[in-house]
C-alpha positions in Angstrom: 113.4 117.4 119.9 114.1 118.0 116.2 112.3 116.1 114.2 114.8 116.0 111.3 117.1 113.9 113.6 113.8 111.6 114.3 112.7 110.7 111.1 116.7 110.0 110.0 117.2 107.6 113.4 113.9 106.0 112.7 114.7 105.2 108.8 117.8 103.9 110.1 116.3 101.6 112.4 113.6 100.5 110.9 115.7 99.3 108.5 118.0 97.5 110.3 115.2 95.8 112.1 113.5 95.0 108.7 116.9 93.6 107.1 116.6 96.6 104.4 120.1 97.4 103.2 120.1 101.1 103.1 123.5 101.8 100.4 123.3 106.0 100.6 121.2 109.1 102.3 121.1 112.3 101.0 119.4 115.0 102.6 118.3 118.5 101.3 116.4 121.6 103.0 114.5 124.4 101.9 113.3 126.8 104.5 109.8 128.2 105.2 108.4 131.2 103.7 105.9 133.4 104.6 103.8 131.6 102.5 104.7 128.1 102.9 105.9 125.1 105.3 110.3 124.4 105.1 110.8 120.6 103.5 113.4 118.2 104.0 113.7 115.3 101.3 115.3 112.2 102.5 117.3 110.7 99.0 117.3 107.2 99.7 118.7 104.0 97.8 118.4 100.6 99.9 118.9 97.1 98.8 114.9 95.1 100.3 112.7 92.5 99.6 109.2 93.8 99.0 107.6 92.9 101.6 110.2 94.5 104.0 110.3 97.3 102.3 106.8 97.9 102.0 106.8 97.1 105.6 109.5 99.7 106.2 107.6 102.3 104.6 104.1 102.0 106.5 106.3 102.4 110.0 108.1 105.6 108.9 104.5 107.0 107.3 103.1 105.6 110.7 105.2 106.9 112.9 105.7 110.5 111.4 102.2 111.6 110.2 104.0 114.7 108.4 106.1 112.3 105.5 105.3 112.1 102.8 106.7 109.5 99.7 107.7 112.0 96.4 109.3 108.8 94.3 109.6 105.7 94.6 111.1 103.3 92.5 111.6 99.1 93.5 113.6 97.5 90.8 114.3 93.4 90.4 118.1 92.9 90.9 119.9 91.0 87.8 120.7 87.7 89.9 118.6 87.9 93.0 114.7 86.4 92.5 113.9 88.1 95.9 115.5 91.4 96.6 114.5 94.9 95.1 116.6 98.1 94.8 114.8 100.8 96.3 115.0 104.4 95.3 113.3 106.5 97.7 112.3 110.2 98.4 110.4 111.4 101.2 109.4 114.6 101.8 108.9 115.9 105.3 107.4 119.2 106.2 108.2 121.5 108.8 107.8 124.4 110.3 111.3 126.8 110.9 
């Protein structure tokens, strides 16, 4: 099973059962070396409130023991007391 495809179904719906608005993915590789394991970042901007995001992010690390979080970023929104915009990278590692 590729675990790419995994980690991207799971972010998905975790979110969706979490009520985190996920607004844009973006997705880049770099393969293996020799010397070192290939990466996959997940670029992520979503639309949460804290706790649901927070929640959303302890499942995924859960779940895939091999993600890591590079950045992440929660702002306040303008007019909304409760929601955050999210700006996420994970990292995952993998072997080719």
């Amino acid at each position: 099973v590729d675990h790419v495809s995994e980690v991207q179904r799971d972010i998905s719906q975790f979110a969706q059962t979490l009520g985190v608005q996920i607004s844009s993915v973006a997705i880049q590789t770099r393969a293996s070396t020799g010397s070192e394991l290939g990466k996959v970042n997940f670029n992520l901007v979503a639309q949460a409130q804290y706790k649901a995001a927070k929640t959303w992010l302890a499942q995924l690390l859960a779940r895939h023991p091999s993600l890591s979080i590079e950045s992440l970023t929660l702002l306040a929104q303008p007019n909304d007391a409760v929601r955050r915009d999210v700006r996420l990278t994970l990292a995952l590692f993998v072997k080719d």
